[in-house]
FIVEXFI-697713 format. One record per residue (C-alpha): y, x, z. Coordinates in nm, 2 decimals, m for minus. Layout:
<firo <Y,X,Z>>
...
//
This chain:
<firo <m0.33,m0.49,m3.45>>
<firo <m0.22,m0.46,m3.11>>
<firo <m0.28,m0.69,m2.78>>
<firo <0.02,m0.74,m2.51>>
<firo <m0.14,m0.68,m2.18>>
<firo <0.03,m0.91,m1.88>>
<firo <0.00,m0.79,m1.53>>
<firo <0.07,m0.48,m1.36>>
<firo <m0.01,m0.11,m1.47>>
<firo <m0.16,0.12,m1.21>>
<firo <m0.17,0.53,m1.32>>
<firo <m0.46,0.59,m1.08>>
<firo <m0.43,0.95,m1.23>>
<firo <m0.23,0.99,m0.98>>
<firo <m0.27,1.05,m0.62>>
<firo <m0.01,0.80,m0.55>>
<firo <m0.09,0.56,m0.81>>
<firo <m0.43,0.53,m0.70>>
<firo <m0.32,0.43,m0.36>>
<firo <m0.08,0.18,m0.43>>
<firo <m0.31,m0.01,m0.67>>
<firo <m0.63,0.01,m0.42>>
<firo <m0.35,m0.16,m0.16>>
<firo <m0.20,m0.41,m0.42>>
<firo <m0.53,m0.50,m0.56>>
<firo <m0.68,m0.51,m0.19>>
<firo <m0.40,m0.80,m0.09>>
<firo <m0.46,m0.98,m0.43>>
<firo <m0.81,m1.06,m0.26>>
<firo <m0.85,m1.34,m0.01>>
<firo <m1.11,m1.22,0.17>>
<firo <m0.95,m0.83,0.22>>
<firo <m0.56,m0.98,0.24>>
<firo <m0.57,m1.08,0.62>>
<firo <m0.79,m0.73,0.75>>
<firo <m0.54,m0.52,0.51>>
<firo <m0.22,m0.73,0.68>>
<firo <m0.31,m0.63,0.98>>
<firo <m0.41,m0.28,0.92>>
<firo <m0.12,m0.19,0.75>>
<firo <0.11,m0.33,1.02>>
<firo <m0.03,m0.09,1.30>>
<firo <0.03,0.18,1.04>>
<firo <0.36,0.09,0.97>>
<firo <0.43,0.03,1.35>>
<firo <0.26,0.39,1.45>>
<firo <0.52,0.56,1.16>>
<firo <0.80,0.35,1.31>>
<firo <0.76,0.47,1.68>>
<firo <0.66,0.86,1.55>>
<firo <1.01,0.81,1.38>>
<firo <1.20,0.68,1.71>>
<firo <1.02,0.95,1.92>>
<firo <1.18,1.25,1.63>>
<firo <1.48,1.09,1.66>>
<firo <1.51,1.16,2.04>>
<firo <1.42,1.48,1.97>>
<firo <1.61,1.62,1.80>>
//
């Protein structure tokens, strides 16, 4: 007998896996979505200007 899961899979085996489910799980929660928004906007905007600043360089 087998059971259809729905929802999403996460291989947490691997390194990458496991970070995009802590982040996908982390903005399915109401209380962690706005913090983890926010976080991951600075992130995003410090990788952004790193990329502008290679850019010049080289």
């Amino acid at each position: 007998m087998a059971l259809e899961l729905k929802g999403d899979r996460y291989d947490i085996g691997d390194k990458f896996g496991y970070m995009k489910a802590i982040v996908e799980l982390g903005l399915q929660r109401d209380e962690l979505r706005p913090q983890l928004l926010a976080y991951l906007d600075i992130l995003l905007q410090k990788e952004l200007g790193k990329e502008k600043l290679r850019r010049r360089v080289v």
